[in-house]
C-alpha positions in Angstrom: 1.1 -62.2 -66.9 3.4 -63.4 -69.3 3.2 -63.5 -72.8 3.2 -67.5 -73.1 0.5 -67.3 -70.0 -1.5 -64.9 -72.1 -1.7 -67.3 -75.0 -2.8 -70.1 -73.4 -5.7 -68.0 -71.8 -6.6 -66.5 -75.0 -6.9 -70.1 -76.9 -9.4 -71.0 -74.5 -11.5 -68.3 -75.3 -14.5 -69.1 -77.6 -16.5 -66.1 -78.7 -19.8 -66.9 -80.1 -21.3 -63.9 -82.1 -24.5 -62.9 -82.8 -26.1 -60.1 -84.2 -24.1 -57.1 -85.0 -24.3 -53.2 -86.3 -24.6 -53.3 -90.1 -21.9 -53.6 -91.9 -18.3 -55.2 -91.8 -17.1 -54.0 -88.1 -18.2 -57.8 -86.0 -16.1 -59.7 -88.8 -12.6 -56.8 -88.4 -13.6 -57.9 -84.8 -13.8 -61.3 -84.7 -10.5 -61.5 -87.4 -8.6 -59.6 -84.6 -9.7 -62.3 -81.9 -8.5 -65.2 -84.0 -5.1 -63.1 -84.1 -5.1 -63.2 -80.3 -5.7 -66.8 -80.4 -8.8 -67.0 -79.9 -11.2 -69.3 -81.6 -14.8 -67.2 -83.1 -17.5 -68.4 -84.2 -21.1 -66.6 -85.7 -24.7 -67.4 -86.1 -26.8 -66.1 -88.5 -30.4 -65.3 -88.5 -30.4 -64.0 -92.3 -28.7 -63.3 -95.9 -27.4 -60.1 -94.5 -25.7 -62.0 -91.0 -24.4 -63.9 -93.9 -23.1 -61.7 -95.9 -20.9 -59.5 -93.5 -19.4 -63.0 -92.7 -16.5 -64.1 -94.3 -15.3 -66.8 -93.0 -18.0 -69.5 -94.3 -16.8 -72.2 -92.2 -17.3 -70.2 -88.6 -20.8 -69.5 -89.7 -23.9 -70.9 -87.8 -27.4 -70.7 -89.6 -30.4 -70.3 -87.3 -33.0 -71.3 -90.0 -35.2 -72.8 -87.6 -38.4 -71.7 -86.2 -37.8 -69.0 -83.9 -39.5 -71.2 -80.7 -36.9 -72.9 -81.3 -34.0 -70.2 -80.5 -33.1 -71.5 -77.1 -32.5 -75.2 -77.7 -30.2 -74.4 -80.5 -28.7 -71.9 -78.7 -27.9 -74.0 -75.5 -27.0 -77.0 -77.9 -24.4 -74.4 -79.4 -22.5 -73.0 -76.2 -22.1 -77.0 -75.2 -21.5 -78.2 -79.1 -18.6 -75.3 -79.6 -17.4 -75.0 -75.4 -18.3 -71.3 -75.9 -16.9 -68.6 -73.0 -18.5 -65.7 -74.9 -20.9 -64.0 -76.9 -21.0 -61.3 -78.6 -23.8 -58.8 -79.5 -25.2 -55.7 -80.4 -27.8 -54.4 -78.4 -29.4 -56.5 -75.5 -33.2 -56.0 -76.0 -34.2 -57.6 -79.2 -35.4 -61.1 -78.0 -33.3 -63.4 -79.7 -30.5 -61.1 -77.5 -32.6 -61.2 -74.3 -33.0 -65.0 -74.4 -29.2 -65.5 -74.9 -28.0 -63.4 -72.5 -30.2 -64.9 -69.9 -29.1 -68.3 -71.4 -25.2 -67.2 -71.1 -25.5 -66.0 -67.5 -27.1 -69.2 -66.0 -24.1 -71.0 -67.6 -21.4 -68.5 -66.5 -20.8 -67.3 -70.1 -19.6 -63.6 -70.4 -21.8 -61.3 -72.3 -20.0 -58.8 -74.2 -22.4 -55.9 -75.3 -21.7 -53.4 -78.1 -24.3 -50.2 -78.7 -24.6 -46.8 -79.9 -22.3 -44.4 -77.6 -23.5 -42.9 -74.6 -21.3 -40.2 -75.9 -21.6 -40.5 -79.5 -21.1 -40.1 -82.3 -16.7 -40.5 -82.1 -17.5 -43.1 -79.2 -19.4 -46.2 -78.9 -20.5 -48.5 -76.2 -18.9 -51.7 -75.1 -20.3 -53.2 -71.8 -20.5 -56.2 -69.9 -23.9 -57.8 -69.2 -26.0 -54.8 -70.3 -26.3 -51.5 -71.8 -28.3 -48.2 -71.8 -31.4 -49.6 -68.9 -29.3 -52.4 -67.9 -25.8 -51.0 -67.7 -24.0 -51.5 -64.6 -24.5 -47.6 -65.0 -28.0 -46.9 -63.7 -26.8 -48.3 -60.1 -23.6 -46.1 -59.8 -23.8 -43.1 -58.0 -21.6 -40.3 -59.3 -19.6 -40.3 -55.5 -18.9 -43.1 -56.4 -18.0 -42.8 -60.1 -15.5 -39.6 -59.1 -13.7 -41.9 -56.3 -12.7 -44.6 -59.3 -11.4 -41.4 -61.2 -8.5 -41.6 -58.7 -6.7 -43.6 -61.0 -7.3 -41.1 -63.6 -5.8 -38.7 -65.5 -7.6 -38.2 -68.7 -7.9 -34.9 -70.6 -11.1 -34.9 -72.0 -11.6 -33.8 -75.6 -14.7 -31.7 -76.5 -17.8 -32.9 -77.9 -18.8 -33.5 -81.6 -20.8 -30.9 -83.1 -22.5 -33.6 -85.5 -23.8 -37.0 -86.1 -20.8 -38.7 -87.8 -21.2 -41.5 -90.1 -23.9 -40.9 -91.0 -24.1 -41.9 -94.7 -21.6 -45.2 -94.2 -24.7 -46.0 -91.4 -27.2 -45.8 -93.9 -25.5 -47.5 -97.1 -25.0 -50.5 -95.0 -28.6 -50.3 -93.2 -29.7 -50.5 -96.9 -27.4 -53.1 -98.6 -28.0 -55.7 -95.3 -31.8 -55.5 -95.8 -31.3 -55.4 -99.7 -30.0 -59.2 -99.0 -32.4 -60.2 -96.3 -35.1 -59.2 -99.2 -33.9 -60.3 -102.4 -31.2 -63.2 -101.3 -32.9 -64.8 -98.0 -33.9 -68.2 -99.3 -31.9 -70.3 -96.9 -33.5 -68.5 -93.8 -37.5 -68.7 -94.6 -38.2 -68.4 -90.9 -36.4 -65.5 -90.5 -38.5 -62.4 -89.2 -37.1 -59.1 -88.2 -37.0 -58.1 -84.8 -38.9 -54.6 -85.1 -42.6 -54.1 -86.2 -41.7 -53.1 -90.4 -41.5 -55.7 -93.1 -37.8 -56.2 -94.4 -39.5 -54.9 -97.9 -40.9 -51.8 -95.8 -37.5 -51.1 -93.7 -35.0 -51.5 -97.3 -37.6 -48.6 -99.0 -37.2 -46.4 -95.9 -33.5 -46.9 -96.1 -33.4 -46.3 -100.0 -36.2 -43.3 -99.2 -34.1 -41.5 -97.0 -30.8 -41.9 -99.2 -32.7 -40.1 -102.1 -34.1 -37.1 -99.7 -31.1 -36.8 -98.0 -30.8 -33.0 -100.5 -34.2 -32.1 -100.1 -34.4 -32.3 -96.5 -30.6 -30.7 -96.0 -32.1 -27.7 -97.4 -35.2 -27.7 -95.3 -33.1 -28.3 -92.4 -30.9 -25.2 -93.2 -34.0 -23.1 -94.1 -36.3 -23.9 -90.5 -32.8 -23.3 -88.6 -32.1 -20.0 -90.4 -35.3 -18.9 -88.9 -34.9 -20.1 -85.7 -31.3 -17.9 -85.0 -32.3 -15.1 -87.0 -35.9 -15.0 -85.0 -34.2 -13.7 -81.9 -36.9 -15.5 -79.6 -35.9 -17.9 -76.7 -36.6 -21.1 -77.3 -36.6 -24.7 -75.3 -35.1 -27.7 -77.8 -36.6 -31.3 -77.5 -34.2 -34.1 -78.9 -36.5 -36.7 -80.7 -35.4 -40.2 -81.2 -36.4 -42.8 -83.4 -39.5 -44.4 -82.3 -38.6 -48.2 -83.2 -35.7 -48.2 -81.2 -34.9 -49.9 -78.2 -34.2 -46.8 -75.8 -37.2 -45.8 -76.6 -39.4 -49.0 -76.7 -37.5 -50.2 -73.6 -36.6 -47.9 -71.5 -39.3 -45.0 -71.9 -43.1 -44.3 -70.3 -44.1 -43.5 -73.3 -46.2 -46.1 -76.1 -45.5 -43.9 -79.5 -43.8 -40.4 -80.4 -47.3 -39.2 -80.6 -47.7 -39.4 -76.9 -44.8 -37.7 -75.7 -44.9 -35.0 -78.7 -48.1 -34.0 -77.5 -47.1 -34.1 -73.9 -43.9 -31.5 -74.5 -46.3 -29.1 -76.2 -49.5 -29.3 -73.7 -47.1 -28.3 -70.8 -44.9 -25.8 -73.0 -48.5 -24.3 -73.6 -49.2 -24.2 -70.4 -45.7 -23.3 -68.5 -43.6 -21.4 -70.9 -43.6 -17.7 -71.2 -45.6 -16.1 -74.1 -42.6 -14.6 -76.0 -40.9 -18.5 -75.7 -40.3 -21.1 -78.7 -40.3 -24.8 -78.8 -38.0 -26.6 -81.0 -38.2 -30.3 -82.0 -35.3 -31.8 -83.5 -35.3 -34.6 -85.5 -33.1 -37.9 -84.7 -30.3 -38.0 -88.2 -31.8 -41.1 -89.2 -35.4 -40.3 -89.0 -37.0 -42.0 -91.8 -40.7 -40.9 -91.5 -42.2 -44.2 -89.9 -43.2 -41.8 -87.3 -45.7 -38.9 -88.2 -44.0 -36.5 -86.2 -44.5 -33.2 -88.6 -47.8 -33.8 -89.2 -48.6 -34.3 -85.4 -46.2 -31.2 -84.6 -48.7 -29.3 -86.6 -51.8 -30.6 -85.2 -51.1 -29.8 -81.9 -49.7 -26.1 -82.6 -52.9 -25.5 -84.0 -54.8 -27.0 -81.4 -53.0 -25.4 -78.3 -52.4 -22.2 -80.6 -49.0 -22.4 -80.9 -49.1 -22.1 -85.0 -45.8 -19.5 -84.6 -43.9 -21.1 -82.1 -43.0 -24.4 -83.0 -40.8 -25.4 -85.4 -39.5 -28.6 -86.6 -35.8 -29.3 -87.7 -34.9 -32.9 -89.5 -31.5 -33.8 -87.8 -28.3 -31.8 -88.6 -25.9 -30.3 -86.3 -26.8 -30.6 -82.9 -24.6 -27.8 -81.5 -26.1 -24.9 -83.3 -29.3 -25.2 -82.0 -28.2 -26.3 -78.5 -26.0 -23.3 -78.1 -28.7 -21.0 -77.7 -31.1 -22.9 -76.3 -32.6 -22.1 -72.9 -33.6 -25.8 -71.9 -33.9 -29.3 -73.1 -36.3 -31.9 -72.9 -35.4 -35.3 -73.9 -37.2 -39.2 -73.5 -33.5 -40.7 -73.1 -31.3 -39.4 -76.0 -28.0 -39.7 -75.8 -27.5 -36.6 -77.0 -28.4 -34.9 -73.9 -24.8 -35.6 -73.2 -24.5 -32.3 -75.3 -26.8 -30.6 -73.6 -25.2 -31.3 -69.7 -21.7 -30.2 -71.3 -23.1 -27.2 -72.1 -24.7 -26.6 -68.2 -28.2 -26.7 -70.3 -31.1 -27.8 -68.2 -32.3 -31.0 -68.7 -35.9 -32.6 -68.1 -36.0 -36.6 -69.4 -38.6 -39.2 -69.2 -36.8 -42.2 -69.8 -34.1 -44.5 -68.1 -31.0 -43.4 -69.1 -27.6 -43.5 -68.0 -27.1 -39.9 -67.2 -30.4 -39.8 -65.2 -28.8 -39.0 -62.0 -30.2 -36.3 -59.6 -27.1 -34.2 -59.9 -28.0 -34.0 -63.8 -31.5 -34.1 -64.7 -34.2 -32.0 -63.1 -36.9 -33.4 -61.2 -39.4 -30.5 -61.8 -43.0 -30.6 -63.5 -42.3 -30.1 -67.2 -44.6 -27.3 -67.2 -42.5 -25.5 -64.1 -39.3 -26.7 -66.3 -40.4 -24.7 -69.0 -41.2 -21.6 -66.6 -38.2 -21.6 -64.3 -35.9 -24.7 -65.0 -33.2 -25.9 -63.0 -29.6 -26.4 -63.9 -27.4 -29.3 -63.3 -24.3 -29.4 -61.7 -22.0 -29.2 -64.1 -18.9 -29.8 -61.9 -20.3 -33.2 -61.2 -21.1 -33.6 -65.0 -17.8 -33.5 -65.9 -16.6 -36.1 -63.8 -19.6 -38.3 -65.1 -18.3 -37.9 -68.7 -14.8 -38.4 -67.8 -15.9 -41.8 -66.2 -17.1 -43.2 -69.3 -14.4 -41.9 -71.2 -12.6 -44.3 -69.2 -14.4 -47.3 -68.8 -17.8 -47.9 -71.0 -16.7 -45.6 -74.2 -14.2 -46.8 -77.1 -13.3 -44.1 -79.6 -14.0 -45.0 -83.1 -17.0 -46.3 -84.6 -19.1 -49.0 -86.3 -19.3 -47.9 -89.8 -16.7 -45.6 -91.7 -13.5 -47.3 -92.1 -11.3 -44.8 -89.9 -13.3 -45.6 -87.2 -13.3 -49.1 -87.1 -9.6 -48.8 -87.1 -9.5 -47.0 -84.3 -11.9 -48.8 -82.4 -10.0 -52.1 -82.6 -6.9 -50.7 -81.3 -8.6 -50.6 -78.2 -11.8 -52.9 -78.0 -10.2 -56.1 -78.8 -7.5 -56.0 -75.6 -11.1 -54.7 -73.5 -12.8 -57.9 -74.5 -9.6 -60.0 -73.7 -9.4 -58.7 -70.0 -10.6 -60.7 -67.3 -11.9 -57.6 -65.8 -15.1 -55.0 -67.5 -14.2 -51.3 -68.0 -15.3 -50.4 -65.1 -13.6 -52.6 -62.6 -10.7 -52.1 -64.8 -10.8 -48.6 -64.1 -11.3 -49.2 -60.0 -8.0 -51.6 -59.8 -5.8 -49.2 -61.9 -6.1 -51.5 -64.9 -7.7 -49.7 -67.6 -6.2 -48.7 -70.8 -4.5 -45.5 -70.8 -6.5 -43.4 -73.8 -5.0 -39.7 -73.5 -2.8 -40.2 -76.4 -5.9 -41.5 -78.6 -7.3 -39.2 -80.5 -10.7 -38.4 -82.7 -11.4 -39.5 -86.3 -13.2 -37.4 -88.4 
């Protein structure tokens, strides 16, 4: 195509955003579009949407009742001759709605969320993520026959979280608006189960603990590698979100903490440990120490489980015997590392070559291990399709991100047919942000 033909394409593009990760990353997107030539425009259920929104005049309030979210949406991709929207995260119901909305109409979905191979990476899909990616109906033959066209060198995984502390200070300052400045949106209510009040506390909460529980962290991890016991490591997620609430058997934490501890009870070997590791941005809404210590007592475990709040992931993993997971993404670690892997939950990486199919209690007794040959293919698929390096929150890695995400979005093709027709964007030369 040629670079007149391209512009004419691009100005008959209409994005039509929604909502987006905290912070200032869906308006550095949307400015890049208008470069392309493309026209953007947002709505905005709240003072926060508002906020992160320069550009006044592109800006859509939704301060209706929500019952009426469908109407104004269809009115608005005929009212603005909208191609595409633009979201974060697929399961929140205003997001549901629309995408079912935009795919009776022909309208591409474009889909951002938290990295299947976080934290330098994050997700951009077409249609769906995490249970409704294009993923979970991929076999990995036929993942390792696109790789043909490949050639990537894959860089090793993070040992931590990332931006951690940019996620939070945004988390906080959006609700901080949506509490004290959301006068113009009086039907506005948040998608999860928490007041905004409740949720901006939490965020403020954990800001002001962050010291206190570093040092716990470093003190139950010291015991753990200088207690020279085995142990099994489960990766705990947050409770409210979607993966979880979604895409998991389980109602509440409670539920599957207690399961992971009934069958290590009954499975593991005496001289074994369990380890439960806390998602980074924990905040305490679940009761998960207080449970953890209800059920060691109750199954007489008092000694052998421990409880770490979120950290560095690799220092625990690289010793651990097994892990057991609902559907974190950071079991990506753990199949790196040839770990074996029990999870519960829908998940991307749930494919029989991966993730055991045993009895948690036989898992914890004699586990099986994945193929990590096959693993490796897995991860270098998404590396070249599904996964943009960067991120959503520190300034480097939004930089990053839209040296690459914008041109994805632009192409008449998703990542992963890109990939299949020997269109995708070469990425070897790209390299990590810290």
């Amino acid at each position: 195509m040629d670079n007149a033909s391209s512009q004419v394409m691009f100005k008959n593009r209409v994005f039509l955003f929604l909502q987006g990760p905290h912070g200032p990353f869906f308006n550095q997107l949307a400015k890049m579009l208008t470069k392309a030539d493309a026209t953007v425009w947002r709505i905005g259920f709240n003072q926060g949407d508002a906020f992160f929104w320069r550009n006044k005049s592109q800006f859509i309030p939704f301060n209706q009742p929500i019952d009426t979210w469908s109407d104004f949406f269809q009115h608005t991709l005929s009212d603005k001759n909208i191609t595409d929207i633009v979201l974060y995260g697929d399961t929140r119901d205003i997001h549901a709605k629309a995408i079912e909305i935009a795919k009776s109409r022909g309208v591409k979905v474009h889909v951002f969320e938290e990295g299947y191979l976080r934290p330098y990476w994050f997700t951009y899909e077409r249609s769906g993520a995490n249970g409704h990616s294009k993923l979970m109906t991929m076999s990995v033959p036929d993942m390792q026959q696109a790789l043909h066209n490949s050639d990537l060198e894959m860089p090793l995984p993070p040992a931590h979280w990332g931006d951690t502390r940019q996620h939070i200070f945004y988390g906080a300052l959006y609700h901080w608006h949506v509490m004290f400045r959301n006068g113009k949106f009086p039907n506005f209510k948040p998608h999860r189960a928490l007041t905004v009040a409740q949720e901006f506390k939490l965020y403020v909460k954990r800001l002001s603990l962050m010291p206190l529980h570093s040092a716990q962290r470093a003190l139950a991890t010291r015991r753990i590698h200088q207690g020279g016991f085995p142990y099994h490591l489960v990766l705990l997620q947050l409770e409210h979100d979607a993966s979880f609430q979604m895409h998991s058997p389980f109602s509440s934490m409670v539920e599957f903490l207690e399961l992971c501890v009934e069958n290590f009870a009954s499975g593991a070997p005496g001289h074994h440990h369990l380890v439960f590791k806390a998602h980074p941005l924990e905040d305490g809404r679940a009761p998960i120490s207080k449970t953890l210590a209800e059920l060691a007592k109750k199954y007489g475990l008092e000694n052998r489980i421990h409880y770490v709040r979120g950290g560095k992931l690799a220092r625990l993993l690289n010793d651990a015997r097994t892990a057991v997971t609902v559907n974190s993404t950071a079991a990506q670690q753990v199949l790196w590392r040839g770990i074996p892997l029990k999870a519960f939950g829908s998940a991307v990486y749930s494919k029989p070559e991966f993730v055991s199919d045993q009895s948690l209690a036989d898992f914890f007794s004699m586990p099986s291990r994945p193929d990590n040959r096959a693993y490796k293919d897995f991860r270098r698929y998404l590396m070249e399709t599904s996964q943009v390096p960067g991120g959503f929150y520190s300034a480097k890695g939004r930089r990053q991100a839209l040296r690459l995400v914008v041109d994805m979005m632009l192409s008449s093709e998703d990542p992963y047919e890109a990939l299949k027709s020997g269109h995708a964007a070469p990425r070897q030369q790209l390299r990590l942000v810290n």
